[in-house]
C-alpha positions as CSV (number, residue, x, y, z in Angstrom):
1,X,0.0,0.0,0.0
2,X,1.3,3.4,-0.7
3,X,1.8,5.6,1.9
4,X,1.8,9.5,0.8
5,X,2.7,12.7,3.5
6,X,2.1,16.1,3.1
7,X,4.0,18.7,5.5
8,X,3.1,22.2,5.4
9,X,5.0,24.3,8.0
10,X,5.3,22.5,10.8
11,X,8.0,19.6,10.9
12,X,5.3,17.0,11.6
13,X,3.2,14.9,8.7
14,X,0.0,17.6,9.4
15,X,-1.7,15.0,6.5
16,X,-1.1,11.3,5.9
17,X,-2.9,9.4,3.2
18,X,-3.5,5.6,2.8
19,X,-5.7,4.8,-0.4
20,X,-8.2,8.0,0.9
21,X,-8.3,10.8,2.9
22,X,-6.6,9.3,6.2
23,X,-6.2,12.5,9.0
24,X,-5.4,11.7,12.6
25,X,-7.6,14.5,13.7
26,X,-11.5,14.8,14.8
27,X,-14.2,13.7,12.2
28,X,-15.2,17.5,11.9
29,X,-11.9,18.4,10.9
30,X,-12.0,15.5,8.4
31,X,-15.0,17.0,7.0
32,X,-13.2,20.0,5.8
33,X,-11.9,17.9,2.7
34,X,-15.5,16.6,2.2
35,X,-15.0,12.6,2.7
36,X,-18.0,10.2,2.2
37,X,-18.1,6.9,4.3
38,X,-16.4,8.2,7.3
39,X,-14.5,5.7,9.6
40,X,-12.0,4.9,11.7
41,X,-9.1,3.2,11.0
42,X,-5.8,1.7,12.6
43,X,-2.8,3.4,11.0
44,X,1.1,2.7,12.8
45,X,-0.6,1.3,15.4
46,X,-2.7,3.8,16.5
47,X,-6.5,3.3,16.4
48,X,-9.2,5.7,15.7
49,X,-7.5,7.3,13.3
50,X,-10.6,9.0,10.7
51,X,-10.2,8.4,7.3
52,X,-13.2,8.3,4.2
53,X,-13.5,8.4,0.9
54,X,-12.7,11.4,-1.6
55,X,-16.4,13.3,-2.3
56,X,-16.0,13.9,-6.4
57,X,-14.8,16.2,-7.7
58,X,-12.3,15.9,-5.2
59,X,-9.6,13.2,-5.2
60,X,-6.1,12.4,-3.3
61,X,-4.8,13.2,-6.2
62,X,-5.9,16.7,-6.7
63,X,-5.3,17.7,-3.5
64,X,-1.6,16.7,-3.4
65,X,-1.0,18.6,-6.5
66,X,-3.0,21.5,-5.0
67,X,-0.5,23.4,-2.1
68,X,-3.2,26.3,-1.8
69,X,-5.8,23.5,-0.9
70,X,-3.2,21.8,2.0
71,X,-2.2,25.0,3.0
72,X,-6.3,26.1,3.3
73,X,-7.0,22.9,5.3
74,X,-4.2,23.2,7.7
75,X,-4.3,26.8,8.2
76,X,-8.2,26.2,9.1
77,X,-7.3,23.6,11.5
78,X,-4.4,26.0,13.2
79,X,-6.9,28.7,13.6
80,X,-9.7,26.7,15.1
81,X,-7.3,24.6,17.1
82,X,-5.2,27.1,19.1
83,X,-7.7,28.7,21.7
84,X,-8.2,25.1,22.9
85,X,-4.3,24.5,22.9
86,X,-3.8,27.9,24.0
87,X,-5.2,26.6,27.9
88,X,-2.2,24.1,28.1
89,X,1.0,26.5,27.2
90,X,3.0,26.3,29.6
91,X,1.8,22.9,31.0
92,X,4.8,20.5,32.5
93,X,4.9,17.5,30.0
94,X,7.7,15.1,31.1
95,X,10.0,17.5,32.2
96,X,9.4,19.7,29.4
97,X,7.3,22.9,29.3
98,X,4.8,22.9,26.6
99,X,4.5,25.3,23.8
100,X,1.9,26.3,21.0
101,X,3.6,24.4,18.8
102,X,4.2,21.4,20.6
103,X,0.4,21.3,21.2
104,X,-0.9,21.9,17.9
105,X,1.5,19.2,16.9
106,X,-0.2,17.1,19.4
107,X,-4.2,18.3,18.5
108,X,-3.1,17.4,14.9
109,X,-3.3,13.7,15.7
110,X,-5.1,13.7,19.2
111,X,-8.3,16.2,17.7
112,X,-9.3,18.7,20.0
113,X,-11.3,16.9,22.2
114,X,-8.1,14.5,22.9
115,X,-5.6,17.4,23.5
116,X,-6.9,17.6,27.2
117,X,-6.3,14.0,28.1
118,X,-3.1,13.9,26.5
119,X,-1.5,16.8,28.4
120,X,-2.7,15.7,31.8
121,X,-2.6,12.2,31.7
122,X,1.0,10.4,31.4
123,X,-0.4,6.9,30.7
124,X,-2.3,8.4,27.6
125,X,0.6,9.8,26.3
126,X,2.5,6.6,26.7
127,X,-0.4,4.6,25.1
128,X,-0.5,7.0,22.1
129,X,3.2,7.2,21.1
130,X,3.3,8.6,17.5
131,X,1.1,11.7,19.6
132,X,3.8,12.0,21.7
133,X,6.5,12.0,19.2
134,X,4.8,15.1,17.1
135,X,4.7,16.8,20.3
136,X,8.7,16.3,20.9
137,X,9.0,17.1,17.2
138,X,7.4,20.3,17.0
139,X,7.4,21.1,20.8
140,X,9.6,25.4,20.9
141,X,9.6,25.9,17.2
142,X,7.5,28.9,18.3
């Protein structure tokens, strides 16, 4: 199976794309790029990762050759994502204090509704390890 990344930005895959729209985010933010049959999948051993189906005229194809389009869909996500991330700068995360960055990094593959859990709870970032790694990735770039 082909596995295809887009980064835009950040250095974290923001979009990761397995045969269909595959984003490790909330189903609402999946429904920015219009996918029918919504589901979750596992992907790198993480489960509940939503993915669906390209909506025509859409395709995987025309949004990989479209940088405006990524660029829309992540700068959508950054702006609706960083009051909720904004709560948890400064937060101690393993020894490390937490920044916007690191926590949209994290919100990019834990949703919004999972950024919560992951900052206070140490078993949850443990479980989720691919979470935790975008987090160390992306964690004081600003």
């Amino acid at each position: 199976m082909k596995q295809v990344s887009a980064v835009v930005l950040l250095p974290v895959s923001i979009f990761s794309f397995l045969g269909g729209a595959v984003l490790g985010r909330s189903r609402r933010n999946l429904s920015m790029l219009k996918p029918e049959k919504p589901r979750k999948i596992t992907v790198g051993g993480e489960t509940g990762v939503w993915t669906g189906d390209w909506t025509p005229p859409l395709s995987l194809e025309k949004f990989l050759d479209s940088t405006p389009a990524q660029y829309e869909v992540f700068s959508r996500s950054m702006r609706r994502m960083a009051p909720k991330v904004g709560a948890f700068v400064g937060s101690d995360i393993d020894g490390k204090k937490a920044t916007l960055s690191g926590l949209l990094g994290v919100g990019h593959l834990a949703g919004e509704a999972g950024i919560e859990g992951w900052v206070k709870d140490p078993a949850i970032r443990q479980k989720f390890k691919n979470t935790t790694a975008s987090f160390v990735r992306t964690n004081g770039v600003f």
